[in-house]
PAKOLFI-539527 format. One record per residue: x, y, z of N, C-alpha, C in turn; residue in one letter. Coordinates in pm, 1 decimal. Layout:
<recs>
(rec (X Y Z) (X Y Z) (X Y Z) "A")
...
</recs>
This chain:
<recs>
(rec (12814.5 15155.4 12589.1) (12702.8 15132.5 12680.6) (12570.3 15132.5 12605.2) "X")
(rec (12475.8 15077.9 12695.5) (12319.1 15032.9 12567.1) (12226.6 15095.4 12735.8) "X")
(rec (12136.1 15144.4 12657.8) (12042.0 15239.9 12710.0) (11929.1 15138.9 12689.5) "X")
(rec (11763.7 15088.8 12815.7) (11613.2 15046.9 12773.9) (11576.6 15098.9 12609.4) "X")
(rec (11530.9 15030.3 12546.7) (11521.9 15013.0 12389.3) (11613.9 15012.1 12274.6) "X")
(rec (11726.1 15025.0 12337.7) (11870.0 14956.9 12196.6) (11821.7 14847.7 12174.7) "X")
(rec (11821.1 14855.7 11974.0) (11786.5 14751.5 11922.1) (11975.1 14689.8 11929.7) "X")
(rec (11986.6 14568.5 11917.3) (12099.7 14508.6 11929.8) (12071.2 14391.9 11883.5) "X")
(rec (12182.4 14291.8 11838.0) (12193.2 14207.8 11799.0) (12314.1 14105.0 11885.0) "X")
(rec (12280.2 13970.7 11907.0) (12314.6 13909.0 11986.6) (12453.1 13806.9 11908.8) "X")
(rec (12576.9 13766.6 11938.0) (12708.3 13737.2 11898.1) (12732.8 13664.2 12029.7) "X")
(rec (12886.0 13617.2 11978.6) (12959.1 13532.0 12073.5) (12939.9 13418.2 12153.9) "X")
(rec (12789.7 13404.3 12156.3) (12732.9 13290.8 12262.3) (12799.7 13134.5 12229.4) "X")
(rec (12833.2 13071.2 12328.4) (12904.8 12945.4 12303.3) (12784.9 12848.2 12332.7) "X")
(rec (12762.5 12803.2 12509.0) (12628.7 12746.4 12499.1) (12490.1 12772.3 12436.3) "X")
(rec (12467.8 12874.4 12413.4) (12328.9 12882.8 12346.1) (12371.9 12960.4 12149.1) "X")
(rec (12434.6 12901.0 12108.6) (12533.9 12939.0 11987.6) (12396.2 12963.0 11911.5) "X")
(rec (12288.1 12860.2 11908.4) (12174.7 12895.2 11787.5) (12104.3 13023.1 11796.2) "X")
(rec (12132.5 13099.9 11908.5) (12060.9 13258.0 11946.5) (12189.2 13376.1 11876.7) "X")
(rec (12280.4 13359.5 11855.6) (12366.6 13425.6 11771.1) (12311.9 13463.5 11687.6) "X")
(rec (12331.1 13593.2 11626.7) (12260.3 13687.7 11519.8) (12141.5 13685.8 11522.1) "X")
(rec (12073.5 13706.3 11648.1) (11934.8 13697.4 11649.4) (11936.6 13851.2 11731.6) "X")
(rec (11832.2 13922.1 11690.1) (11797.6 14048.4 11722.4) (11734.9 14090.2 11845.2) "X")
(rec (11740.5 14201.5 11904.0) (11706.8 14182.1 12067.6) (11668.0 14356.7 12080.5) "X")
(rec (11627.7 14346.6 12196.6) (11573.2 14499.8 12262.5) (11656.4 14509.1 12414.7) "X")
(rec (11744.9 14583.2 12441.6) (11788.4 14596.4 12603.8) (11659.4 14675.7 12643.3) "X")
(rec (11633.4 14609.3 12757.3) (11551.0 14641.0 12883.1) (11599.0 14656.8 12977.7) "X")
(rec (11704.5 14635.2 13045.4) (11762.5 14728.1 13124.4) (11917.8 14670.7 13174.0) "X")
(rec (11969.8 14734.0 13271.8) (12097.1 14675.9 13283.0) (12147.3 14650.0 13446.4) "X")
(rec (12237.7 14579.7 13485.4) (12239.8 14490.7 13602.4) (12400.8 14561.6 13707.9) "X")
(rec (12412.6 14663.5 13755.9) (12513.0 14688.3 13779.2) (12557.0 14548.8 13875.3) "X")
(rec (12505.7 14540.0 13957.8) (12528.7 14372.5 14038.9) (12594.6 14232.0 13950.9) "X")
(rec (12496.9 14253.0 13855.4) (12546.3 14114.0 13763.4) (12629.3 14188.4 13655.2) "X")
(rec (12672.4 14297.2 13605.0) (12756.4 14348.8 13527.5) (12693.6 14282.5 13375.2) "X")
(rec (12576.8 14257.8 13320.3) (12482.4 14212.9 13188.0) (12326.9 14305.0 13212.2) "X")
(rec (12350.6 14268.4 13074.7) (12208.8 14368.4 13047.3) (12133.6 14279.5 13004.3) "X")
(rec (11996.5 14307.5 13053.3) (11853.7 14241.4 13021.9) (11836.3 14248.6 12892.2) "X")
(rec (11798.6 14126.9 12764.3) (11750.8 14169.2 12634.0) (11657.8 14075.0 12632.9) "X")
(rec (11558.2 14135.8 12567.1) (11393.7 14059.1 12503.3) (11490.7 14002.3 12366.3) "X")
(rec (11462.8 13909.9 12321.1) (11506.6 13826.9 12191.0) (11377.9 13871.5 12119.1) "X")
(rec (11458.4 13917.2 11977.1) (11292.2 13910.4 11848.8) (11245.1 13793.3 11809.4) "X")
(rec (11129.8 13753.9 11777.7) (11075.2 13656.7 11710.3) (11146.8 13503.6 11781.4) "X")
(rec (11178.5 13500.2 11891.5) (11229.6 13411.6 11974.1) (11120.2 13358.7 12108.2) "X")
(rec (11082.5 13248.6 12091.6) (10998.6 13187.0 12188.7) (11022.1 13065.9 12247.7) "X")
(rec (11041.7 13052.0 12353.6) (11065.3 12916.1 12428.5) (10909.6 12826.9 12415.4) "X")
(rec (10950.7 12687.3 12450.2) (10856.8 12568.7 12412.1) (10722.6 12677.1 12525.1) "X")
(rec (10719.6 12765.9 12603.0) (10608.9 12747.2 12662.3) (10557.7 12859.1 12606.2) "X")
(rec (10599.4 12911.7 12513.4) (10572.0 13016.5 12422.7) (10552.0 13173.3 12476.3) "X")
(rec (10658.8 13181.9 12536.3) (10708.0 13309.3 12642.9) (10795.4 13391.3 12536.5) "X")
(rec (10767.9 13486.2 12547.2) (10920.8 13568.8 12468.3) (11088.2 13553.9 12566.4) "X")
(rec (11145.3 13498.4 12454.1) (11241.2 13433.9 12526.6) (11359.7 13633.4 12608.6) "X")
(rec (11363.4 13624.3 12725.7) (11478.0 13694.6 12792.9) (11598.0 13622.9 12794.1) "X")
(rec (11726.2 13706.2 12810.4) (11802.8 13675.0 12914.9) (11875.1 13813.9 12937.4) "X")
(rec (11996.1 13688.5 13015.1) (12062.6 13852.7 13094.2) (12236.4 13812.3 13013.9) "X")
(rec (12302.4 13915.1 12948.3) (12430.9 13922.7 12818.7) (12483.6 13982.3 12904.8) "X")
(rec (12639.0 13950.0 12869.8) (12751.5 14078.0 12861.1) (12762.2 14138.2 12767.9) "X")
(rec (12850.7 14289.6 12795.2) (12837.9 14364.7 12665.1) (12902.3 14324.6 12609.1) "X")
(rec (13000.0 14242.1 12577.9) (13066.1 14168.6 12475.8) (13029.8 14073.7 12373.7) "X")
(rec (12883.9 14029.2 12430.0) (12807.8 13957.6 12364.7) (12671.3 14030.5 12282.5) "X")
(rec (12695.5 14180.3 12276.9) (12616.2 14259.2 12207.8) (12676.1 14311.9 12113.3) "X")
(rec (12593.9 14382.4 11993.4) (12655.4 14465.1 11882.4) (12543.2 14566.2 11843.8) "X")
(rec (12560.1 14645.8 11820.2) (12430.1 14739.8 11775.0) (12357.1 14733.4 11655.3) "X")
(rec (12203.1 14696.4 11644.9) (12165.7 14661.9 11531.5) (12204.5 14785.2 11434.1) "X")
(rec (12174.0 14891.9 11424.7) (12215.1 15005.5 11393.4) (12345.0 15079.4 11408.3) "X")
(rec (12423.2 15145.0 11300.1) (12545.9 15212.7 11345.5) (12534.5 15319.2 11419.3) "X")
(rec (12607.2 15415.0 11488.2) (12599.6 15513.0 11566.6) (12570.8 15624.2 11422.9) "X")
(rec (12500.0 15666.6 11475.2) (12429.7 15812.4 11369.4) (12558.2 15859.2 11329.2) "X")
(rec (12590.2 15915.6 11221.2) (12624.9 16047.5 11212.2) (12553.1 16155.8 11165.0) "X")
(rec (12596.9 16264.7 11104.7) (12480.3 16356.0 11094.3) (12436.9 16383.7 10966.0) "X")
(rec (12514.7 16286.3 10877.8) (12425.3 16254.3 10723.4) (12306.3 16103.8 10755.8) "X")
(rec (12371.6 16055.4 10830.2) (12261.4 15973.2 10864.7) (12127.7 15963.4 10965.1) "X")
(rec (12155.5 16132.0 11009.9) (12025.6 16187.7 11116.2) (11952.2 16240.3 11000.7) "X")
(rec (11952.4 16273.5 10872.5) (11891.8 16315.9 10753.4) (11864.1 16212.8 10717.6) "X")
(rec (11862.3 16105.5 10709.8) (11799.3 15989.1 10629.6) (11712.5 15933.8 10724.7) "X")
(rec (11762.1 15915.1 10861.0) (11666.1 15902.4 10970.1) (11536.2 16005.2 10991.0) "X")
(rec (11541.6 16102.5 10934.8) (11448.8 16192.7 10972.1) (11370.9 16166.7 10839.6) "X")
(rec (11421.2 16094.9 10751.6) (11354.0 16106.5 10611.2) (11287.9 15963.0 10628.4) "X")
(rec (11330.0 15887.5 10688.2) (11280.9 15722.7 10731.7) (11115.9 15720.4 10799.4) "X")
(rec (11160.1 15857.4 10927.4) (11070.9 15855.8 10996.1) (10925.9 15955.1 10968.8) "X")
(rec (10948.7 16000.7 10886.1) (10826.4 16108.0 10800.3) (10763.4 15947.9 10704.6) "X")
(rec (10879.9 15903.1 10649.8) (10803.9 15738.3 10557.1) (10731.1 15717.3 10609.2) "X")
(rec (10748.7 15609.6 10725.5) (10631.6 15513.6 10834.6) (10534.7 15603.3 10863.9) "X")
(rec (10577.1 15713.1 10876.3) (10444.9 15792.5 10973.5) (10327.6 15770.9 10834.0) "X")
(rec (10296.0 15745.5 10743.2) (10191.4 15701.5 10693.6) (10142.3 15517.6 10730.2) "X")
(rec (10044.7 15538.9 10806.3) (10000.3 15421.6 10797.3) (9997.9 15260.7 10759.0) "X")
(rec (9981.1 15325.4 10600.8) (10025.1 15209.3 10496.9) (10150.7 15168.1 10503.8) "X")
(rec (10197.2 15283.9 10490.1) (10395.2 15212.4 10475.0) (10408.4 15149.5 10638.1) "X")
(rec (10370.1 15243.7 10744.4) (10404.6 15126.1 10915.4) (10397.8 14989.0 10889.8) "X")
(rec (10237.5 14979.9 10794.8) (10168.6 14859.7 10827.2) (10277.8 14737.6 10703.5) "X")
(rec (10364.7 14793.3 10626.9) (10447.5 14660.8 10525.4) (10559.3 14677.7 10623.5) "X")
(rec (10585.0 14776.7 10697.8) (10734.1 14808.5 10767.4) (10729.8 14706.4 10833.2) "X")
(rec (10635.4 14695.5 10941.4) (10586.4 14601.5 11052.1) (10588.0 14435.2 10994.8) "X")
(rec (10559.2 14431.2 10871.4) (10547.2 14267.4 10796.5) (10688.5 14281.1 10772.1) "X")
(rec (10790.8 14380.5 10748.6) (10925.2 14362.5 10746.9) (11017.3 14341.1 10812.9) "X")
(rec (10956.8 14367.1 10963.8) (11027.6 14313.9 11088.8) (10979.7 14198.2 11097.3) "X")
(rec (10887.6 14157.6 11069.1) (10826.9 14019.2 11146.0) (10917.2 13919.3 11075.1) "X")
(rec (10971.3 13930.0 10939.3) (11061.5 13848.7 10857.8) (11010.3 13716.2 10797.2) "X")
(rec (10841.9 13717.5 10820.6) (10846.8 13606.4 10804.6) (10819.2 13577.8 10620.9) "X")
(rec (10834.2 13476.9 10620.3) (10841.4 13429.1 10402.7) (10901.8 13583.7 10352.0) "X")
(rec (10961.4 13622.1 10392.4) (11070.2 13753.1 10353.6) (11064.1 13749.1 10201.9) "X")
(rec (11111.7 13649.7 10129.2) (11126.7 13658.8 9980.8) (11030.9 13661.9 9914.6) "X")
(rec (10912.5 13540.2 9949.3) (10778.1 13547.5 9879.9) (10735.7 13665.5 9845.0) "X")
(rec (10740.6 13742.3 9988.4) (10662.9 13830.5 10023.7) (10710.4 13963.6 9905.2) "X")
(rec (10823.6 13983.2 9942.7) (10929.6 14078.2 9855.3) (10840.5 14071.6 9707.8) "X")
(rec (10871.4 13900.8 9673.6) (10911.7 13885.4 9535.0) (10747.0 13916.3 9419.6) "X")
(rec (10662.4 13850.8 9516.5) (10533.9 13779.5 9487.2) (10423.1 13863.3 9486.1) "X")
(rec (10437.2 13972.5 9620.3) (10301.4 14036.4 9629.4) (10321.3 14190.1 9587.0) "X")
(rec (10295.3 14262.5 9460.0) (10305.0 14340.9 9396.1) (10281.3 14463.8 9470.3) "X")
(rec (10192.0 14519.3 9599.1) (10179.2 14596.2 9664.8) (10295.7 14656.9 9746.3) "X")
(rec (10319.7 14504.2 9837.4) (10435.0 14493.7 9885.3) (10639.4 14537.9 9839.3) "X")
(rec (10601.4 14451.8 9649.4) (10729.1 14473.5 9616.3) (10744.6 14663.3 9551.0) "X")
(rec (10595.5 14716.5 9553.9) (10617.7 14882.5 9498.0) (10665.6 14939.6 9593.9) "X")
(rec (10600.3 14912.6 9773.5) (10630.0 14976.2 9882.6) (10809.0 14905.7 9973.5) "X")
(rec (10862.7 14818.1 9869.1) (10967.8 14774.8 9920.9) (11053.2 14894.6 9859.7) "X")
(rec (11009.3 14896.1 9732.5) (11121.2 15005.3 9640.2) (11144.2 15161.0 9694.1) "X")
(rec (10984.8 15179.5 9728.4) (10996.5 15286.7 9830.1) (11062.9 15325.5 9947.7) "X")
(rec (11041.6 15204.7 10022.3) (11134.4 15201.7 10118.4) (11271.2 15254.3 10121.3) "X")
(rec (11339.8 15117.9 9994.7) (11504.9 15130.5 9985.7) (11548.7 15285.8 9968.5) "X")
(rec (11463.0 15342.6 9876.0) (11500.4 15508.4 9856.6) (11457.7 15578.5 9992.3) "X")
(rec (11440.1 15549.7 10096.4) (11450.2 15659.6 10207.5) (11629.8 15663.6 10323.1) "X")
(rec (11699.0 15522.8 10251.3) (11829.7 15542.2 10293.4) (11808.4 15405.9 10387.0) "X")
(rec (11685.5 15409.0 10465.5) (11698.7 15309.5 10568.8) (11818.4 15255.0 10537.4) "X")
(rec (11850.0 15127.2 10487.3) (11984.4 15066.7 10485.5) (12146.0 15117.7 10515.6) "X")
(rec (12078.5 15236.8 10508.3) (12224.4 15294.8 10520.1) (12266.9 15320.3 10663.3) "X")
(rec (12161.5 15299.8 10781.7) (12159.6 15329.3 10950.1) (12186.1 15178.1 10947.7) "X")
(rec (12234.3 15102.6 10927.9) (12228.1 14963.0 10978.4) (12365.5 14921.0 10980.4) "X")
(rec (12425.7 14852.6 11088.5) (12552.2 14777.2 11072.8) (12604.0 14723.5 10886.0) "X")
(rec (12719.4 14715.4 10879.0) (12794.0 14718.0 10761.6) (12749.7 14589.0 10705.7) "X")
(rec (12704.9 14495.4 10782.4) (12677.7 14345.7 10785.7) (12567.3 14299.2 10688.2) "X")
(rec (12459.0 14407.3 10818.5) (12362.5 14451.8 10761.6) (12273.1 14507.5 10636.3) "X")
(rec (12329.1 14569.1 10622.9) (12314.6 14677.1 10526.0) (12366.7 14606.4 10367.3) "X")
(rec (12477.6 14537.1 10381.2) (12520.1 14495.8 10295.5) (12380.8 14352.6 10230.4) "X")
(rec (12342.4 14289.1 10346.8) (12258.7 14173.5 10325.6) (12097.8 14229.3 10288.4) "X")
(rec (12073.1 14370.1 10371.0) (11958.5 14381.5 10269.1) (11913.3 14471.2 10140.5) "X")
(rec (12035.7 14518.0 10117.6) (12105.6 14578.6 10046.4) (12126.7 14484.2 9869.5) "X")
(rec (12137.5 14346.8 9879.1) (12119.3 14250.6 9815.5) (11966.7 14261.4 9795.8) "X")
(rec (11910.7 14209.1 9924.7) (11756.5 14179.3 9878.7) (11685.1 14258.2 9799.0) "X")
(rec (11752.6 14424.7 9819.7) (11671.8 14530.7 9741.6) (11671.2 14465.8 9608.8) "X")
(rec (11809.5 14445.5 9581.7) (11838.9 14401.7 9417.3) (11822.2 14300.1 9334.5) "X")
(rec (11795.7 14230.1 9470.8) (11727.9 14042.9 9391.0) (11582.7 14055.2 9352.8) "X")
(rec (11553.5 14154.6 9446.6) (11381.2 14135.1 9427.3) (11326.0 14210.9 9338.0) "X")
(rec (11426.8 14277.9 9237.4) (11339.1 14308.4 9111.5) (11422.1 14248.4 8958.1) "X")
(rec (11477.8 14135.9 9061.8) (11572.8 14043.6 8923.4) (11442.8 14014.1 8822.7) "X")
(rec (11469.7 13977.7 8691.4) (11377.4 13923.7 8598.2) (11366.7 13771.9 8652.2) "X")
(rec (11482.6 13714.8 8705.9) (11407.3 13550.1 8754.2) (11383.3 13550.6 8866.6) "X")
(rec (11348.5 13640.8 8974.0) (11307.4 13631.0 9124.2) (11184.8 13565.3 9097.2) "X")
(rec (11100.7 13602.1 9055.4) (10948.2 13499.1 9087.9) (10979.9 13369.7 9033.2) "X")
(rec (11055.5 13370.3 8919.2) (11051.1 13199.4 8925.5) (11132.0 13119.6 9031.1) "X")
(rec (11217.3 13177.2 9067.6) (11378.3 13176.5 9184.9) (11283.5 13106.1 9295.5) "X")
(rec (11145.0 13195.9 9332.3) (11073.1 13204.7 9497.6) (10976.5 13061.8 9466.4) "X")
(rec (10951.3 13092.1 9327.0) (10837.8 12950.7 9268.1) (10891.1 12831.3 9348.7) "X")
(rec (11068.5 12822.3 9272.4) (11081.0 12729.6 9258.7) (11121.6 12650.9 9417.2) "X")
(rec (11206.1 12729.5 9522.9) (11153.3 12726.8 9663.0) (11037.5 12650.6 9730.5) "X")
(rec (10947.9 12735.9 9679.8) (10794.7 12672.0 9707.3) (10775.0 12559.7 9669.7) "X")
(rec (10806.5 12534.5 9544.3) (10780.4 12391.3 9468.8) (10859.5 12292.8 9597.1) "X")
(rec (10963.2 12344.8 9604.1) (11043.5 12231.8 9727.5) (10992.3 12245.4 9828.7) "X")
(rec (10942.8 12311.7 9918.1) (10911.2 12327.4 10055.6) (10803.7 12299.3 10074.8) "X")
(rec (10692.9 12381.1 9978.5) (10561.2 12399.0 10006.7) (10434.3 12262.5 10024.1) "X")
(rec (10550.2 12148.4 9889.1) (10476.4 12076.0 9812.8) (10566.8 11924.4 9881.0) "X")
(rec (10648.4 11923.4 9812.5) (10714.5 11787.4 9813.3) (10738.2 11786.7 9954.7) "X")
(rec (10828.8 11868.2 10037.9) (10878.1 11871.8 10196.5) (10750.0 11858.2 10265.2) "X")
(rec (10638.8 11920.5 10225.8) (10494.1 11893.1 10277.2) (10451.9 11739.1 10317.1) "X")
(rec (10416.4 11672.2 10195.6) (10440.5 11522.2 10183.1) (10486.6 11482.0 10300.7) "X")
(rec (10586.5 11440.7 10265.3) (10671.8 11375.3 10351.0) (10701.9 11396.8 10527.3) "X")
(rec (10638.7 11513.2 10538.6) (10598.5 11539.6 10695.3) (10488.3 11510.4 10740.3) "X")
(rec (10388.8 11489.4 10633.2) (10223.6 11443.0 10677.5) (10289.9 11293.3 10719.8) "X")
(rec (10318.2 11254.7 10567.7) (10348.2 11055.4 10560.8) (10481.6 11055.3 10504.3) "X")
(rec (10574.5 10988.0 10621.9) (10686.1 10955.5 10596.8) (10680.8 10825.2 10498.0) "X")
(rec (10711.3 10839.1 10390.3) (10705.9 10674.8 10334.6) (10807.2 10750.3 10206.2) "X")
(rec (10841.0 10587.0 10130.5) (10926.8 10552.7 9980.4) (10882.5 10676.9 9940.4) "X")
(rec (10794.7 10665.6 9864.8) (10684.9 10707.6 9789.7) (10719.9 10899.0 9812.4) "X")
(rec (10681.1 10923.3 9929.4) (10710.8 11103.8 9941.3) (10812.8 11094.6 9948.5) "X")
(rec (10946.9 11017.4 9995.7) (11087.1 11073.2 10021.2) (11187.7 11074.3 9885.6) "X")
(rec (11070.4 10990.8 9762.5) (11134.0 10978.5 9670.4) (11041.4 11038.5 9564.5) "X")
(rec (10936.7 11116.4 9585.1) (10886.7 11224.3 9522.1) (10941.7 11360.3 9577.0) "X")
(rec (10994.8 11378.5 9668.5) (11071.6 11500.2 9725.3) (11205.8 11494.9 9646.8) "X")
(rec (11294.5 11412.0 9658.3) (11383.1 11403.1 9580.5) (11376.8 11419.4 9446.6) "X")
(rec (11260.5 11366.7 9406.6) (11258.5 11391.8 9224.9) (11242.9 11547.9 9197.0) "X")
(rec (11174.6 11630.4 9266.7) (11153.5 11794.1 9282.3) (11309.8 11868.9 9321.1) "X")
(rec (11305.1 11814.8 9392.0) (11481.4 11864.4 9449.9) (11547.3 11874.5 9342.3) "X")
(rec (11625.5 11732.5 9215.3) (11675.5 11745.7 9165.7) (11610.1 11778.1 9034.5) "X")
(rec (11511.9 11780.3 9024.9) (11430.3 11883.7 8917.4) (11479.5 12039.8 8913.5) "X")
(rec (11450.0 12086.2 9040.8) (11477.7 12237.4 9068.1) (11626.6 12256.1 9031.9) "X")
(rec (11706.5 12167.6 9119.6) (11835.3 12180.2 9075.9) (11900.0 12148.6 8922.2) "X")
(rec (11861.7 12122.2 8825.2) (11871.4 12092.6 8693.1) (11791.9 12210.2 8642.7) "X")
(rec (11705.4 12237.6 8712.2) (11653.8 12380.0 8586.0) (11757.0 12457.7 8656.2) "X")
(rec (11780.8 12482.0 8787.2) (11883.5 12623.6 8806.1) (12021.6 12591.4 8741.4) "X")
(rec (12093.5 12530.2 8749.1) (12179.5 12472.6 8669.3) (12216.2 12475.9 8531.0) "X")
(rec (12084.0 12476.6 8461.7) (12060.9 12481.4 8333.3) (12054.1 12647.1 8280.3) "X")
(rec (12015.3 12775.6 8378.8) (11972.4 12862.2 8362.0) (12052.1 12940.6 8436.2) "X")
(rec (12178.2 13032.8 8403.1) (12229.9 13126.1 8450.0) (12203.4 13224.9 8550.1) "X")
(rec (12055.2 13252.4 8500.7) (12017.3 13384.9 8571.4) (11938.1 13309.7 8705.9) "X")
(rec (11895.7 13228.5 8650.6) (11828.1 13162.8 8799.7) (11906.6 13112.3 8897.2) "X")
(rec (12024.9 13077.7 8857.2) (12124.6 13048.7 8942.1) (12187.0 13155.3 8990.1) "X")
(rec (12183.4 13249.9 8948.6) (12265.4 13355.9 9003.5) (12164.4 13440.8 9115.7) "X")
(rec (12045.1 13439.4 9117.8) (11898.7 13510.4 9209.4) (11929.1 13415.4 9297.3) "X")
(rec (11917.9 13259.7 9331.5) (11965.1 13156.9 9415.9) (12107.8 13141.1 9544.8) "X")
(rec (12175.5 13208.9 9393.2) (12280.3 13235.6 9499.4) (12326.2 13351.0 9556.9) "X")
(rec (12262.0 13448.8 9559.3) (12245.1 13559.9 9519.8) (12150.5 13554.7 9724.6) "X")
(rec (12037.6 13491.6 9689.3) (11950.8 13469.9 9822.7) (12046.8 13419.0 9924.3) "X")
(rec (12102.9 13296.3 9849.0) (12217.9 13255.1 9984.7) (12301.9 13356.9 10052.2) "X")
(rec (12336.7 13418.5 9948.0) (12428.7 13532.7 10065.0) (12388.1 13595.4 10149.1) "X")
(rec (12263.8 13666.2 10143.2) (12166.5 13730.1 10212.6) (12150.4 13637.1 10375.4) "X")
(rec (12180.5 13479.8 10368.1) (12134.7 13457.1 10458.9) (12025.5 13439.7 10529.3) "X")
(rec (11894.7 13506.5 10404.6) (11828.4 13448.6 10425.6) (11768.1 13337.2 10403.4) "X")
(rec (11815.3 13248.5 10321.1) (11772.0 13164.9 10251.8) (11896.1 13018.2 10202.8) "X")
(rec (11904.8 12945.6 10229.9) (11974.4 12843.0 10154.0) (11933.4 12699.8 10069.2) "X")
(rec (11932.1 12739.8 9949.3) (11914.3 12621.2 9849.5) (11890.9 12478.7 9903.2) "X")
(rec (11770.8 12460.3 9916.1) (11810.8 12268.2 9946.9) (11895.9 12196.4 9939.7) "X")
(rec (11934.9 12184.7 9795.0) (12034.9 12053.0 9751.2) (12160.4 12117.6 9827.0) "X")
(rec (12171.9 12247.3 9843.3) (12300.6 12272.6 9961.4) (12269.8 12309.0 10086.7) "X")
(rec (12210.8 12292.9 10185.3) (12110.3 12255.2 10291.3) (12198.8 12147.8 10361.5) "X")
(rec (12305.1 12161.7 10402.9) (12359.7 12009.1 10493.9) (12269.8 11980.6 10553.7) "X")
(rec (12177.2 11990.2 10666.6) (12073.7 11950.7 10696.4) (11950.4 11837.0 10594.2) "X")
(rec (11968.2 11915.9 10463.6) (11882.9 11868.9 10359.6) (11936.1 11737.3 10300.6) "X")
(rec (12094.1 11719.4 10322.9) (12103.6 11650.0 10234.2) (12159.9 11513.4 10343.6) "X")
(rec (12153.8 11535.4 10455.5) (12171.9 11453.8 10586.3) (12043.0 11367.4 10539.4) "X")
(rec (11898.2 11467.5 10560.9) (11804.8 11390.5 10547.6) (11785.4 11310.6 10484.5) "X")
(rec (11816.1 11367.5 10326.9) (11787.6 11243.6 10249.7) (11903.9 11149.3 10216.4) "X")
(rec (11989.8 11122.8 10250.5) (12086.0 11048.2 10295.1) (12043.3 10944.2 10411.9) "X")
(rec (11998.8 10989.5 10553.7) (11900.0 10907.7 10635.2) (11785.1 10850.9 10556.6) "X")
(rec (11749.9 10908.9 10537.8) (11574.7 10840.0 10471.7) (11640.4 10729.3 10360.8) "X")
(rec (11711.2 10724.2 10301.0) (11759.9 10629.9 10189.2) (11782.0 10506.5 10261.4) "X")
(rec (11891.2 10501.8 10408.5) (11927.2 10418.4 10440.4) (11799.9 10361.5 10536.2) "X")
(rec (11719.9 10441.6 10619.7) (11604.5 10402.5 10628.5) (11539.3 10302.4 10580.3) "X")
(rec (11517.0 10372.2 10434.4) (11382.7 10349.3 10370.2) (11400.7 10161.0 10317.7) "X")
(rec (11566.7 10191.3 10284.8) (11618.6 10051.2 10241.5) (11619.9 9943.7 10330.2) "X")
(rec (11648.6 9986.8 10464.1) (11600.4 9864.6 10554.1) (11452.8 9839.5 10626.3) "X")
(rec (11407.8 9920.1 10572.6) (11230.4 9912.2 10560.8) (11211.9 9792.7 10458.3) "X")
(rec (11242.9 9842.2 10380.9) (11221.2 9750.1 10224.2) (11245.4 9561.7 10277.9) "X")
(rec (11387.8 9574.2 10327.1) (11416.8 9435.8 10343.4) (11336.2 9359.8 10465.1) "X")
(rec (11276.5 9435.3 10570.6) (11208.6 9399.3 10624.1) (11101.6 9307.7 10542.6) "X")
(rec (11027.8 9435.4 10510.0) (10894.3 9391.9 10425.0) (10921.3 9276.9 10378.6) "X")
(rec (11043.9 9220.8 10247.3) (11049.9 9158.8 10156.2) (11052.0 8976.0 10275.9) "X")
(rec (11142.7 9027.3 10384.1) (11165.6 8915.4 10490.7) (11011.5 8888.3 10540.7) "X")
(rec (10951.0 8924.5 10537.1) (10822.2 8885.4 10611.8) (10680.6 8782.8 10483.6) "X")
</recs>
């Protein structure tokens, strides 16, 4: 049973499958409808509402494992952490999830008060799933190639994927591609960078472009696109 404020995590959904493993708060529960009310995290519908609904408990899991009482000592050691200010205020940028790795990898304040963190146990109150995935991140993010690992990300997303969403044309879809397989030839070429890469993939948070089915749909479309663009032009 889930009590108003179980953090939980959302499973099983068939029609709405893309809300799976997405994190939630019960707000209350429905003896009539036999489902419990959950607020979705970082989840917003087009009218920019925090998305509700109403679950069965079968379609819940607990973000957190059930305490035991080595883990009410790490909890009590968690919660003396945050109670400083400073640490609430990176805790709070750690729920929000957002550029997770940058953030980790890039901003030196951030990656001293991450290390801090990992030593209060937190990870260890979290589903097995869990725990295991950020449990990784602790360890990627003080790899010797993480900043170039997050660079090289950026280089794809920030820059080239940029392009090509302002102005779809030849020109960006085939300057995106030249970065793509740039990145992918230096990781390739470089053990350790390949291993921080794949290393992120597991985590889940993150998946490599050039292995991106999505990514590579696109530029697969845009080719065949771009080519009957071309013959147009040349016909006219």
């Amino acid at each position: 049973d889930y009590g108003p404020g179980d953090q939980v995590v959302i499973q099983g959904l068939v029609k709405a499958a893309h809300l799976n493993g997405s994190r939630g708060e019960v707000l209350s529960f429905s003896a009539e409808k036999q489902r419990y009310r959950v607020r979705l995290k970082n989840k917003k519908s087009a009218k920019k509402k925090v998305l509700e609904a109403w679950l069965k408990e079968e379609c819940l899991k607990p973000w957190m494992k059930p305490l035991t009482k080595d883990d009410k000592s790490v909890a009590d050691t968690f919660q003396k952490f945050v109670k400083n200010p400073v640490n609430m205020g990176y805790y709070r940028r750690f729920q929000g999830g957002d550029n997770l790795w940058s953030t980790i990898v890039m901003d030196e304040g951030y990656k001293k008060w991450f290390r801090e963190f990992v030593k209060t146990g937190y990870f260890k109150l979290l589903s097995e799933d869990q725990h295991k995935r950020f449990q990784k991140m602790a360890e990627l993010a003080h790899h010797p190639k993480a900043s170039v690992a997050v660079k090289s990300v950026m280089e794809i997303c920030a820059n080239a994927f940029t392009k090509v969403r302002v102005e779809y044309s030849a020109e960006n879809v085939a300057g995106y591609r030249k970065v793509v397989e740039g990145v992918r030839a230096k990781v390739e070429s470089d053990p350790g960078l390949s291993e921080v890469l794949e290393g992120m993939q597991e985590t889940k948070i993150y998946i490599p472009h050039w292995k991106n089915p999505k990514m590579v749909q696109f530029l697969t479309v845009s080719d065949s696109v771009l080519v009957e663009e071309s013959k147009k032009e040349a016909s006219t």
